[in-house]
C-alpha positions as CSV (number, residue, x, y, z in Angstrom):
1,X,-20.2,22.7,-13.3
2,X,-21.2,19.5,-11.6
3,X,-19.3,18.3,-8.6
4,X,-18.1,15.2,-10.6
5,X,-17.6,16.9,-13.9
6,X,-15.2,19.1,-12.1
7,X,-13.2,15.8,-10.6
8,X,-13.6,13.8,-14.1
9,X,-12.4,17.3,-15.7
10,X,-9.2,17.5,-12.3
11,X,-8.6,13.5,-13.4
12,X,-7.9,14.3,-16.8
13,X,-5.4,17.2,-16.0
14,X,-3.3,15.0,-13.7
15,X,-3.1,12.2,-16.2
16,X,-2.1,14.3,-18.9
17,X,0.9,15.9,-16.4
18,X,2.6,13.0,-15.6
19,X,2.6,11.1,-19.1
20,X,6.0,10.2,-18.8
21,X,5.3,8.2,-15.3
22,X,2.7,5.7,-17.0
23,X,4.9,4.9,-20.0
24,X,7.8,4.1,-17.6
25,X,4.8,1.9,-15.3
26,X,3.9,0.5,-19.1
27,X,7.3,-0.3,-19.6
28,X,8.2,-2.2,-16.2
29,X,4.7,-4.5,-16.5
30,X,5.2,-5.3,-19.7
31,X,9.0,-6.7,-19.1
32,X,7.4,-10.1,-17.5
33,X,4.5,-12.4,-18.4
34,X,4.1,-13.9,-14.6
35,X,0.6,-13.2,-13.9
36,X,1.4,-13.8,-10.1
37,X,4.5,-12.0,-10.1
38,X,2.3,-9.0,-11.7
39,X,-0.9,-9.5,-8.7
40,X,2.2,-9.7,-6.1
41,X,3.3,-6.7,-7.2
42,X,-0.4,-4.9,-7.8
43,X,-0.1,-4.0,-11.3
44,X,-1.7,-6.7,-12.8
45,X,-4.6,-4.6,-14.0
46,X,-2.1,-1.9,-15.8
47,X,-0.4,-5.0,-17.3
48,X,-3.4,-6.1,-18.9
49,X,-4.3,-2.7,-20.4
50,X,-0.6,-2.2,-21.8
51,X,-0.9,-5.6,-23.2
52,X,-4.5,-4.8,-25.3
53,X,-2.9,-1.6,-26.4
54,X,-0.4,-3.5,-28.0
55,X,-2.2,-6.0,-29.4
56,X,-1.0,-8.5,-26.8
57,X,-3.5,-11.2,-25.8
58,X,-4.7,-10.4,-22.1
59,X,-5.2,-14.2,-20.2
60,X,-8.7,-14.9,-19.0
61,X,-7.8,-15.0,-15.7
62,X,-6.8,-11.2,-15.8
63,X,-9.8,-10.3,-17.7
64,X,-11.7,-11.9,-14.7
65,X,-10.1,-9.8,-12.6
66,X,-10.7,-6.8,-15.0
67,X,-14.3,-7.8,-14.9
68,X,-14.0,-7.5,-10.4
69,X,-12.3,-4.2,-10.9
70,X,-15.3,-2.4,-12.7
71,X,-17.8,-4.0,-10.4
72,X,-15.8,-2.6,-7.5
73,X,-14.9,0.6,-9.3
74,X,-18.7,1.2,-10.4
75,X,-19.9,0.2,-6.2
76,X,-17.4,3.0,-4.8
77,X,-19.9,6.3,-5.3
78,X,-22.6,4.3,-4.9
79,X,-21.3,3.1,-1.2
80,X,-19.7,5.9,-0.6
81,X,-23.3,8.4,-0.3
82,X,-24.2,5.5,1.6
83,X,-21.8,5.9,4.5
84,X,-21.9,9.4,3.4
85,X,-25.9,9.3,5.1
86,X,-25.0,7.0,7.8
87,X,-22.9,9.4,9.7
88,X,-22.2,13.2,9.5
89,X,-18.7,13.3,11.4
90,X,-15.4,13.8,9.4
91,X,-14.4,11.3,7.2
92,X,-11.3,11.0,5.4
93,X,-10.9,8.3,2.1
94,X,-7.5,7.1,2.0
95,X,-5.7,4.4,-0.7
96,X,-7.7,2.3,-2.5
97,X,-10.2,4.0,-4.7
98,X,-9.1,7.2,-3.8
99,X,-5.4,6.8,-5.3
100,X,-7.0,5.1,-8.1
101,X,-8.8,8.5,-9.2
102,X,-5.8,9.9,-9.8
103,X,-4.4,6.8,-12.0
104,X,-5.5,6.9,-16.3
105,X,-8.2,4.8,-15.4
106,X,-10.1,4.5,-11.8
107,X,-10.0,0.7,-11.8
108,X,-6.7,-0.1,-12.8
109,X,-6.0,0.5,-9.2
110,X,-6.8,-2.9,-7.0
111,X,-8.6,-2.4,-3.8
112,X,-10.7,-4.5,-1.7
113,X,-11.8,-2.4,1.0
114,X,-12.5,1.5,1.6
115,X,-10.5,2.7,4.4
116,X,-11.4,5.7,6.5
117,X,-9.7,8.1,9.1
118,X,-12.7,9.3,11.0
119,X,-13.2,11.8,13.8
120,X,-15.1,9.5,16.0
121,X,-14.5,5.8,14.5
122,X,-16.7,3.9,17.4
123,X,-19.6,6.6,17.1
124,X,-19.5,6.1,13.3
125,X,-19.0,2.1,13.4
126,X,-22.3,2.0,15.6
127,X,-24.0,4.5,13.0
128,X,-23.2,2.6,10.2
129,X,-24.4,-0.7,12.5
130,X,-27.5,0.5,12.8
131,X,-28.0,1.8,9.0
132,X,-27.7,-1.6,7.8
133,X,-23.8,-2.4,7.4
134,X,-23.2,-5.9,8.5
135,X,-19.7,-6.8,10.6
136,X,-17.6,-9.0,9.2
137,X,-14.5,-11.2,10.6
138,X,-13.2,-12.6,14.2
139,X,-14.4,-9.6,16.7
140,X,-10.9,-10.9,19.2
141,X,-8.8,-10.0,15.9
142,X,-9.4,-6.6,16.1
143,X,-9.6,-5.5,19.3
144,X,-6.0,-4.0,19.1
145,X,-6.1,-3.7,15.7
146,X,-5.5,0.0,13.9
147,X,-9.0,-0.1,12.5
148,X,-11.9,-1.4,14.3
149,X,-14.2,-4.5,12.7
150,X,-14.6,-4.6,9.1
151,X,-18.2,-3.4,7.9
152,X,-20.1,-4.5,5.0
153,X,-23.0,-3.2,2.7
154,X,-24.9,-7.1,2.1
155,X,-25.4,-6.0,-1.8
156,X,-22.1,-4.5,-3.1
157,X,-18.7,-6.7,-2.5
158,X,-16.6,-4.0,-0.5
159,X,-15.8,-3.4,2.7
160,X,-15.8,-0.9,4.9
161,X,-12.4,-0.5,7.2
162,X,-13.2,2.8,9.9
163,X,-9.2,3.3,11.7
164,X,-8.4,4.1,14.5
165,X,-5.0,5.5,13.5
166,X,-3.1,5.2,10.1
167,X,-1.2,1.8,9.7
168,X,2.4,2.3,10.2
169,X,5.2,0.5,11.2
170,X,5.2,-0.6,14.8
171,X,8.4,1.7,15.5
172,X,6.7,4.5,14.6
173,X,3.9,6.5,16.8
174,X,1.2,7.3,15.2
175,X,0.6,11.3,13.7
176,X,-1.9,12.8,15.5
177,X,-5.3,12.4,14.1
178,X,-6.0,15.8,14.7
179,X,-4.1,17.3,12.5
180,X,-4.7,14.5,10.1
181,X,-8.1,15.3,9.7
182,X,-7.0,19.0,9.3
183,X,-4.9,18.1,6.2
184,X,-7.7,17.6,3.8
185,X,-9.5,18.4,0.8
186,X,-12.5,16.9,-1.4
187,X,-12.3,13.7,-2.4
188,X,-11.4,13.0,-6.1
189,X,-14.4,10.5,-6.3
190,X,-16.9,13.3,-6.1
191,X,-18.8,12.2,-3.8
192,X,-20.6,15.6,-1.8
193,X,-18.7,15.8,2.2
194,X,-16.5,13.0,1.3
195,X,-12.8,14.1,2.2
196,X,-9.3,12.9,1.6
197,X,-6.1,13.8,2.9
198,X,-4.0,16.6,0.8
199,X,-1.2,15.1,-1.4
200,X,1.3,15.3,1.0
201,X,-0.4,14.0,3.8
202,X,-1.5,11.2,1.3
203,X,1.5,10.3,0.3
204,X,3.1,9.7,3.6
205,X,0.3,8.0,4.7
206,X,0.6,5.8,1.5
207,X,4.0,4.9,2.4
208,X,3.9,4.0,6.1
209,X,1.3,1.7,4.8
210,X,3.5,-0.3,2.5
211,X,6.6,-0.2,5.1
212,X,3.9,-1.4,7.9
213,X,4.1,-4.8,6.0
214,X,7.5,-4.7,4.3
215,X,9.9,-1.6,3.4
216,X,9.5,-1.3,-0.6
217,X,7.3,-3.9,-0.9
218,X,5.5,-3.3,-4.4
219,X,5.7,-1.9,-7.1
220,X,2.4,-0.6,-6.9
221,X,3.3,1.2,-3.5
222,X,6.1,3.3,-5.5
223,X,3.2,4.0,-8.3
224,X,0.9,5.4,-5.6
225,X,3.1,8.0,-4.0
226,X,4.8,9.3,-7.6
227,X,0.8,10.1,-8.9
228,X,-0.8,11.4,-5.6
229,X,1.8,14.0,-5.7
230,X,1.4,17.0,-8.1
231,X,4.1,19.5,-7.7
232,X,7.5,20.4,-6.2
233,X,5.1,22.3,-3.1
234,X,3.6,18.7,-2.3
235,X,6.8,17.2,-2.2
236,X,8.2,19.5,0.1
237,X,5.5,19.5,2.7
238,X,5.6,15.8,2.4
239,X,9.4,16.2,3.6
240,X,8.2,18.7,6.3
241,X,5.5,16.1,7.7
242,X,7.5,13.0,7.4
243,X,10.1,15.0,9.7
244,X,7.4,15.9,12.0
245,X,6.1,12.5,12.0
246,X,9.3,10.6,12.8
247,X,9.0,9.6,9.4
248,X,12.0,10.8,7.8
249,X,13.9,8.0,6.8
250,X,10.7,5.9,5.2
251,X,10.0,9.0,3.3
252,X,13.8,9.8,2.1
253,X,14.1,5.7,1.2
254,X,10.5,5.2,-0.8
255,X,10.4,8.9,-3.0
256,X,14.4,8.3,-3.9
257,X,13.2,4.9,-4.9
258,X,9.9,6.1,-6.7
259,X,12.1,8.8,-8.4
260,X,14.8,6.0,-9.1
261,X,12.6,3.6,-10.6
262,X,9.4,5.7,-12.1
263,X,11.4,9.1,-12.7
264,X,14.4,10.6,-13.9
265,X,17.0,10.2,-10.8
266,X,18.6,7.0,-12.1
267,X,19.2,4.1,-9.8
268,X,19.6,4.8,-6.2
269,X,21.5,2.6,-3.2
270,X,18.1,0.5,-2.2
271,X,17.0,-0.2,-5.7
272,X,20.5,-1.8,-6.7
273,X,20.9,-4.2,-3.5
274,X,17.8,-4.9,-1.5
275,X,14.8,-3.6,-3.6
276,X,15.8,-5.1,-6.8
277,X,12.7,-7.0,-7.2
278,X,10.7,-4.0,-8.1
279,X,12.2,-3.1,-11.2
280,X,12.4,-6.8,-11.8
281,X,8.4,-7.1,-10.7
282,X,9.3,-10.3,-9.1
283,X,8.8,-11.5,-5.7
284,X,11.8,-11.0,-2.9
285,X,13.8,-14.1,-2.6
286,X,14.9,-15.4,0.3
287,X,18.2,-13.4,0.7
288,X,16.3,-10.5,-0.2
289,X,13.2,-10.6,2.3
290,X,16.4,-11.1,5.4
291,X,18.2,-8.4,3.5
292,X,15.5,-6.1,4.1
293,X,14.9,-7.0,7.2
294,X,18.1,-5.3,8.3
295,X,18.4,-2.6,5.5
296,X,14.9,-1.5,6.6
297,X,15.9,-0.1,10.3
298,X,19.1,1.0,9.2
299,X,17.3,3.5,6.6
300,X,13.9,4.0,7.9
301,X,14.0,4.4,11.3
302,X,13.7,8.1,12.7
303,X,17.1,8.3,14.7
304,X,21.0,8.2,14.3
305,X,22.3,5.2,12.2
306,X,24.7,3.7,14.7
307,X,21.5,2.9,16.8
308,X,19.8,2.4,13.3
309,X,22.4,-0.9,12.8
310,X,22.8,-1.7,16.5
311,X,18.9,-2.6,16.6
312,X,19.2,-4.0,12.2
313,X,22.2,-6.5,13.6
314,X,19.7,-7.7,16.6
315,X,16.9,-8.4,14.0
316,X,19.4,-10.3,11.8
317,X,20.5,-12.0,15.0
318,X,17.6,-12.4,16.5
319,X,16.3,-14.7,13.2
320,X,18.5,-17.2,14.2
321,X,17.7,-17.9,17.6
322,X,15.2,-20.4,18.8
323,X,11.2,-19.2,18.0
324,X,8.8,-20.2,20.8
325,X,9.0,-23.6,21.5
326,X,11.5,-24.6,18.9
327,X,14.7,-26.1,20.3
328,X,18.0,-24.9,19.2
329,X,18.2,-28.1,16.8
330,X,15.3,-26.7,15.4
331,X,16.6,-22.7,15.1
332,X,19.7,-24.3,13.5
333,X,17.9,-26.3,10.9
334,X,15.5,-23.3,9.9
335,X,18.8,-21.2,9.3
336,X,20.6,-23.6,7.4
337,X,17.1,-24.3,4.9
338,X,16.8,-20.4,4.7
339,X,20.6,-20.5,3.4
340,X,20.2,-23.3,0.9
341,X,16.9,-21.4,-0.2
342,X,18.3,-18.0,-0.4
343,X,17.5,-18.0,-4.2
344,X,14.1,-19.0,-4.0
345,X,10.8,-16.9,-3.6
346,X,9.8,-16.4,-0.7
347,X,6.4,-17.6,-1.2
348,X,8.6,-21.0,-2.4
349,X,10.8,-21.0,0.6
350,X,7.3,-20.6,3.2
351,X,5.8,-23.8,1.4
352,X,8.8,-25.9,1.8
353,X,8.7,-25.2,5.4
354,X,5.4,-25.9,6.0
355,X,5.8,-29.4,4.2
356,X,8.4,-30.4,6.4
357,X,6.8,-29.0,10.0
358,X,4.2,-30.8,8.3
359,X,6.0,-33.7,8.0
């Protein structure tokens, strides 16, 4: 059998294991009609299928994005043999397109960008360079950045992100790539010496992703753990690596919320007090996002939670204090507008400020 009858054939199987997830995910979406609360959250593409199946009008502006999904979706093989001829060193697919092979459909998972760990990422960014890819963005932006200069293919609309190391959260050192590019199997996309890390790995990696912006961020972070993981054997390697990886407290914090929200565990500590907007699919409000900025260390970071709360009480501290040039007039006015707004979105909250530094 074909190499991508075999994946189609391994896609089916794993949707048909793990019904009970996607109604749940159908479920959620289809609790709110905020088309921004819906993108925030990534799902907007599953919200608009669950609506069609239920004879729900889908808005034009999500069939637009619909429309960007399948052109992206329908680009990935063909970019992928592309890179795939460029350069014959190790490469590893992670998220995007990858997770989405293993969702009912391939392009109800957003992506933007095709992210690779590689065993050589300058010698392949060159490679690539000199096969046609273009560079894109500021060159001074990433010059400490996990993943070196984005590339670009001029006639498909993806780009090409080669990393350094894994994002993560800036507590955390990074796993060793060697044994990162030792955990790995084909890629679900089919594509011939194309590789991606084994579920475990994967799901770990998907994680300290999401926590490298915000502890529980989306819901679409949850979604992407629960489905790259097939059995109880993943799931305890995953424990095993996050352990070995100083990851153990993001790991223990985003499956018991996955489980809590997508599976069968019933509610858990995080999704009750500073994660509530997932099950929601709403954006964190103001409390919320300073919530989680001190709930975050206390039950991610990889060492005892005294010192856990001693550095979380700093960070909450530390948010009142002056900022750069600001003036303590200044530090106290910011603290008393993030009390009054402590109801609003974020997103709500960052505007008003911005009018009135504006001002």
């Amino acid at each position: 059998m074909p190499a991508d009858s075999l994946a189609c054939t391994d896609r089916l199987a794993r949707q048909r294991g793990a019904p009970a997830i996607w109604d749940r995910v159908e479920e959620i979406v289809c609790a709110t009609q905020s088309v921004g609360a819906l993108r925030h959250h990534g799902v907007e593409l599953i919200a608009a299928r669950a609506w069609r199946r239920r004879g729900v009008g889908v808005p034009e502006q999500l069939q637009a994005d619909e429309r960007i999904a399948a052109i992206r979706t329908l680009g990935v093989p063909v970019l992928l043999e592309k890179v795939r001829a460029a350069y014959d060193g190790t490469m590893v697919l992670m998220k995007g397109p990858e997770v989405g092979a293993h969702y009912p459909e391939p392009a109800l998972r957003p992506f933007c960008d095709l992210d690779f760990l590689v065993d050589n990422p300058v010698a392949a960014h060159r490679a690539l360079i000199a096969d046609g890819f273009v560079e894109m963005g500021e060159p001074a932006h990433y010059e400490s950045a996990h993943h070196l200069r984005p590339l670009a293919w001029p006639a498909l609309p993806l780009v090409i992100e080669l990393h350094r190391e894994p994002n993560r959260p800036a507590w955390l050192a990074p796993p060793d790539p060697v044994e990162l590019l030792e955990l790995t199997q084909p890629s679900a996309i089919g594509v011939r010496g194309m590789s991606a890390p084994v579920p475990a790995a994967h799901a770990l990696l998907l994680a300290a992703h999401g926590w490298a912006h915000q502890p529980l961020r989306r819901l679409m972070d949850l979604i992407d753990v629960m489905v790259v993981l097939k059995d109880e054997h993943d799931r305890q390697l995953a424990r095993e690596l996050a352990l070995r990886w100083g990851l153990g407290g993001v790991w223990r914090t985003t499956i018991a919320a996955a489980d809590g929200l997508l599976g069968e565990s019933g509610a858990v500590p995080s999704l009750r007090i500073w994660a509530r907007h997932l099950a929601a699919v709403r954006e964190r409000t103001v409390f919320e996002t300073h919530l989680t900025r001190w709930a975050g260390p206390v039950t991610g970071l990889p060492y005892t939670r005294m010192r856990a709360l001693g550095d979380a009480t700093r960070i909450f501290t530390d948010a009142a204090r002056p900022r750069g040039d600001e003036r303590w007039s200044d530090a106290m006015r910011r603290t008393r507008l993030a009390i009054a707004d402590a109801p609003r979105p974020q997103s709500q909250h960052d505007q008003i400020k911005e009018t009135r530094n504006g001002r």
